[in-house]
C-alpha positions in Angstrom: 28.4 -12.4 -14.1 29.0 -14.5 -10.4 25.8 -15.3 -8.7 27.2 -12.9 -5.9 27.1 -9.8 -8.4 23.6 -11.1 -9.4 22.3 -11.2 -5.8 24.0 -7.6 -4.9 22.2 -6.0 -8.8 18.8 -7.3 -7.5 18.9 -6.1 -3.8 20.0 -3.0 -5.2 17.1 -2.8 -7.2 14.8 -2.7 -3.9 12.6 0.2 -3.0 14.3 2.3 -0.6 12.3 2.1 2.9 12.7 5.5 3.7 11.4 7.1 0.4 8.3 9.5 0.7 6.8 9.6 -2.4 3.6 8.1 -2.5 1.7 6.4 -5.3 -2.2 7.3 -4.5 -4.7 5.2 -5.7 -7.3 6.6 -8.5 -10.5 5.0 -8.0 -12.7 3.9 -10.9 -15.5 2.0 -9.9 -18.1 2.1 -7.0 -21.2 0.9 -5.8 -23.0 1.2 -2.0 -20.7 -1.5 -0.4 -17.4 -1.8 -2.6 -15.1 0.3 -4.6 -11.9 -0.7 -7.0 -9.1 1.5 -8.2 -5.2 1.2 -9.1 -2.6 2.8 -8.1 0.4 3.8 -10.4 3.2 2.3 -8.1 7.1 2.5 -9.3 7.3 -1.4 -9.6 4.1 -1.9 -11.2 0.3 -1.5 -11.3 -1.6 -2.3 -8.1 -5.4 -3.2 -8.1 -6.9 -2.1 -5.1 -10.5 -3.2 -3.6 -12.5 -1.9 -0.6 -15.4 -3.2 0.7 -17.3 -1.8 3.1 -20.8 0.5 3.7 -20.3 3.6 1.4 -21.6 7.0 1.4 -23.0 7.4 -2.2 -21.6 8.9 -4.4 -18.6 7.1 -2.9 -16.5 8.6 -5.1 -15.6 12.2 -4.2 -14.3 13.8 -7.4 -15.9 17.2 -8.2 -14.7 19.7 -5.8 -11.9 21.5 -8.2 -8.4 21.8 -6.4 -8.8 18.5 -4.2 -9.9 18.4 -0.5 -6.3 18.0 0.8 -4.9 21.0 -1.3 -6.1 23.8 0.9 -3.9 21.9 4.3 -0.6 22.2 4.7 -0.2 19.0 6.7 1.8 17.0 3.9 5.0 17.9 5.6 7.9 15.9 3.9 4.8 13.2 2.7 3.3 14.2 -0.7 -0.7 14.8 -0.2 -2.8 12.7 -2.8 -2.8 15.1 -6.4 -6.4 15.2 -6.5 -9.4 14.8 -4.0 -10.2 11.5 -5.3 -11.0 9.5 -2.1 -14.0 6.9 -0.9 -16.5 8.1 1.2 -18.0 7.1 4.1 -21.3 7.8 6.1 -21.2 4.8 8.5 -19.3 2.8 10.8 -18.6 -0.6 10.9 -16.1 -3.1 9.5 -13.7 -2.0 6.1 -11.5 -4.2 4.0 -8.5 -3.0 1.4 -7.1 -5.2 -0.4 -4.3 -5.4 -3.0 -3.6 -7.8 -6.2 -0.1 -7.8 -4.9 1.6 -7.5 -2.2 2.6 -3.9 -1.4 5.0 -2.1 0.7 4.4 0.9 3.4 0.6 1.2 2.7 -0.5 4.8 3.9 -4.2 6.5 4.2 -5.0 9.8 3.8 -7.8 10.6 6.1 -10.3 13.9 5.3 -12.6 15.0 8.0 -12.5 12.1 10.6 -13.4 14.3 13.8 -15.2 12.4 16.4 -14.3 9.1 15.0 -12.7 6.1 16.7 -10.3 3.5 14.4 -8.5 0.3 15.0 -6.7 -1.1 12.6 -5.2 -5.2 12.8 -1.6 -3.8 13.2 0.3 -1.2 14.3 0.2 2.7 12.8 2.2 5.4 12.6 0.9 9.4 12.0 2.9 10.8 9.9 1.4 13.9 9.2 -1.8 16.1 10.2 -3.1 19.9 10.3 -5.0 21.9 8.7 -7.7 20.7 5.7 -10.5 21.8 3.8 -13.1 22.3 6.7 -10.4 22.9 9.7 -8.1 20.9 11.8 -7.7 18.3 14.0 -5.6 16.2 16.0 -5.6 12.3 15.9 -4.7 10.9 19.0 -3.0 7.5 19.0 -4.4 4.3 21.2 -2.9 2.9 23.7 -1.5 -0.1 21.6 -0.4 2.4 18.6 -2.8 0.0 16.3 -5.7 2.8 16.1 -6.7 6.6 17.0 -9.7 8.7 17.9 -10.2 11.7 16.0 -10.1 15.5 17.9 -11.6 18.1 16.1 -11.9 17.8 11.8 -9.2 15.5 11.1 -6.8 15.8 8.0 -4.0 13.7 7.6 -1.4 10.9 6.8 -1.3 7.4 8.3 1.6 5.1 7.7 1.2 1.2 8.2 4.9 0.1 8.2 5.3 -3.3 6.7 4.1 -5.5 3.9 0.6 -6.2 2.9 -2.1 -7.6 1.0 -5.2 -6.5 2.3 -5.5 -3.8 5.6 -8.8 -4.5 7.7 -10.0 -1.6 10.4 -13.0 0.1 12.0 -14.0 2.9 12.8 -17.5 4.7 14.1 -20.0 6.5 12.0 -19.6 10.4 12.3 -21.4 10.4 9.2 -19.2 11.7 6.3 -15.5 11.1 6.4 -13.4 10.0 3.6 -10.4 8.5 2.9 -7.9 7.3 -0.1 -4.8 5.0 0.0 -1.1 4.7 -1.6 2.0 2.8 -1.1 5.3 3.3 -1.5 6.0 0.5 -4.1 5.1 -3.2 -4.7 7.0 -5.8 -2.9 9.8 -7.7 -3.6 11.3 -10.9 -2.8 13.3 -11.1 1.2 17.3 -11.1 0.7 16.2 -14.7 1.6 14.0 -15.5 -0.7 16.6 -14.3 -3.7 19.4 -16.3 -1.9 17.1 -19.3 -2.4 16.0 -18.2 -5.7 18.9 -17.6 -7.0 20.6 -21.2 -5.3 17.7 -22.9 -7.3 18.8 -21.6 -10.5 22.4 -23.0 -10.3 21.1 -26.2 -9.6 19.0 -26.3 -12.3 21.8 -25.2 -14.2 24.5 -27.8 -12.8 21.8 -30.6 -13.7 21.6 -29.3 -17.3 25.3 -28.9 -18.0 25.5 -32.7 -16.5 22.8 -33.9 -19.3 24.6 -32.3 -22.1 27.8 -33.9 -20.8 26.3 -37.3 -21.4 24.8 -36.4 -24.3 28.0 -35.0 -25.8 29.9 -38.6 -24.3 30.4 -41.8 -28.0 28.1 -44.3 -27.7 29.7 -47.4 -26.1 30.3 -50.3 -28.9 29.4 -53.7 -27.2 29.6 -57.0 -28.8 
């Protein structure tokens, strides 16, 4: 197989960008200021952190169908399966983080009327309506990098990109909750396999080069 065939297989095998299926995350562990999860993505399991001012319990399981089930907000984005989410009853400072680098991060927000978020970068809303205690509208900032919740706010935020760790805040309207997916896991830039992949020959002209002097007679002196 030509090094050209090999690079063409592997691009091939990347996550296509405009794919809607989400991988949500299902969180296991909590505590008042952190919580950790993983989420089921198509390239591989993701450990997921957040740390920030719960409200306890953080983990919002017990309420039958899921809190998202009763909108019809989705549109062409799958909702999370089940209401498993973190919860919140304060403002201030948040941190996700991933063990790996994911792609397309996107937070499904439950009842975040009255509140104000920025995030580090840019978002996109990519769906909102009706939810289990009404509907809302979030309206973007100025700078598209947060949005300020009218009414009870369900809905889908996209964070286009790739990402280790997403940082916002938001104000306190007491209880608001929240989970996160991703599309997939990342992969290596075109670049990075054209390097990759450049390495590997030279590694392998160096070893054909050794076994060509090893395969050379001894020269006889004397």
């Amino acid at each position: 197989m030509s090094k050209i065939v090999a690079a063409a297989m592997l691009l091939a095998m990347a996550p296509a960008a405009s794919a809607t299926t989400i991988a949500w995350t299902d969180w296991l562990t909590e505590s008042s200021s952190s919580m950790t999860g993983t989420i089921a993505a198509p390239g591989g399991t993701v450990g997921v952190t957040f740390t920030g001012p719960v409200y306890m319990p953080a983990s919002q399981t017990g309420c039958g169908t899921g809190w998202w089930a009763p909108g019809s907000y989705n549109g062409s984005f799958n909702k999370p399966f089940s209401c498993d989410m973190v919860a919140l009853g304060e403002g201030g400072t948040k941190t996700i983080s991933f063990d790996k680098a994911v792609i397309d991060p996107y937070i499904a927000l439950q009842s975040w009327n009255g509140n104000v978020v920025t995030f580090g970068t840019t978002i996109q809303i990519v769906a909102n309506g009706s939810g289990y205690w009404g509907s809302g509208t979030p309206v973007l900032n100025g700078s598209g990098t947060g949005f300020t919740g009218f009414g009870e706010v369900h809905g889908i935020i996209r964070l286009p990109g790739t990402f280790t760790s997403i940082t916002f805040v938001d104000s306190s309207e007491y209880w608001h909750g929240f989970t996160v997916g991703v599309l997939d896991v990342a992969v290596p830039e075109p670049a990075t396999w054209a390097m990759m992949i450049a390495g590997f020959g030279m590694v392998g002209a160096a070893l054909r080069r050794r076994d060509n002097r090893a395969l050379q007679p001894a020269r006889v002196t004397g």
